[in-house]
C-alpha positions as CSV (number, residue, x, y, z in Angstrom):
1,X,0.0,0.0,0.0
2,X,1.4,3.6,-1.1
3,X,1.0,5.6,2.2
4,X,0.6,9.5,1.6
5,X,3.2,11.7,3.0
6,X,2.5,15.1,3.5
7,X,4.9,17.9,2.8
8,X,5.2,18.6,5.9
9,X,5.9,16.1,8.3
10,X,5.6,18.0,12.0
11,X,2.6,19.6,10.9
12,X,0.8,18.8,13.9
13,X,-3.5,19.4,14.3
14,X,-2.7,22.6,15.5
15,X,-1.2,24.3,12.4
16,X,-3.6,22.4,9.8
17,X,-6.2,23.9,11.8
18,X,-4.5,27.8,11.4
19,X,-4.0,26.5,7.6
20,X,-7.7,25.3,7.2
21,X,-8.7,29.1,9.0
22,X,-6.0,31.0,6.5
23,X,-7.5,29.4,3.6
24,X,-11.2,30.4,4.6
25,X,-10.2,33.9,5.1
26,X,-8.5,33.8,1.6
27,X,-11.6,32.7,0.4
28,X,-14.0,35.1,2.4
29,X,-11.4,38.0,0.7
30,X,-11.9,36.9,-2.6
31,X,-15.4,36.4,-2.4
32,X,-15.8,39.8,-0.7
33,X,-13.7,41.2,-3.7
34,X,-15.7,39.3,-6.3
35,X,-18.7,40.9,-5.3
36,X,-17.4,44.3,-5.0
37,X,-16.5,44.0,-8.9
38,X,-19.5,42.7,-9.8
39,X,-21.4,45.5,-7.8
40,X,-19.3,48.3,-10.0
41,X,-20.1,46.5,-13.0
42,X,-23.7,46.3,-12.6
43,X,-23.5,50.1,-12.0
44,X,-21.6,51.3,-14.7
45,X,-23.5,53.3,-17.4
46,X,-25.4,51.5,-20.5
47,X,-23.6,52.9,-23.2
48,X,-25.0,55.2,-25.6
49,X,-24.7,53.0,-28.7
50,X,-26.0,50.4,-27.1
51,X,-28.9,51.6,-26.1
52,X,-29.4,53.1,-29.6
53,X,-29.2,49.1,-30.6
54,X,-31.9,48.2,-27.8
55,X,-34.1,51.2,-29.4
56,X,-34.2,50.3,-33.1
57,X,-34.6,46.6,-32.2
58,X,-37.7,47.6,-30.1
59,X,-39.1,49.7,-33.1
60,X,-38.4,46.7,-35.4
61,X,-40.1,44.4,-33.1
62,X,-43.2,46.6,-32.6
63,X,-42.9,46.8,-36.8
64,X,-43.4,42.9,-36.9
């Protein structure tokens, strides 16, 4: 049987534990940060040419 060795040896419970802790606070930060940019995106102005496109598809769908 292959035994699995980790990579560090005299990690005891307690440091996994601060490991396990660090990497849920990494991903708390990121997720905190991934909502910030999607909360600027969903905030940032339609642009103008865009909403010319959304206008003359309305009046050609009206047309129909």
């Amino acid at each position: 049987m292959i035994e699995h060795q980790s990579e560090h040896p005299s990690v005891g419970p307690e440091l996994s534990a601060a490991a396990l802790d660090e990497a849920r606070l990494r991903q708390q930060a990121i997720g905190v940060r991934l909502r910030q940019m999607f909360d600027e995106v969903v905030n940032e102005p339609v642009p103008d040419e865009f909403l010319d496109i959304l206008r003359r598809a309305d009046k050609s769908s009206e047309q129909s």
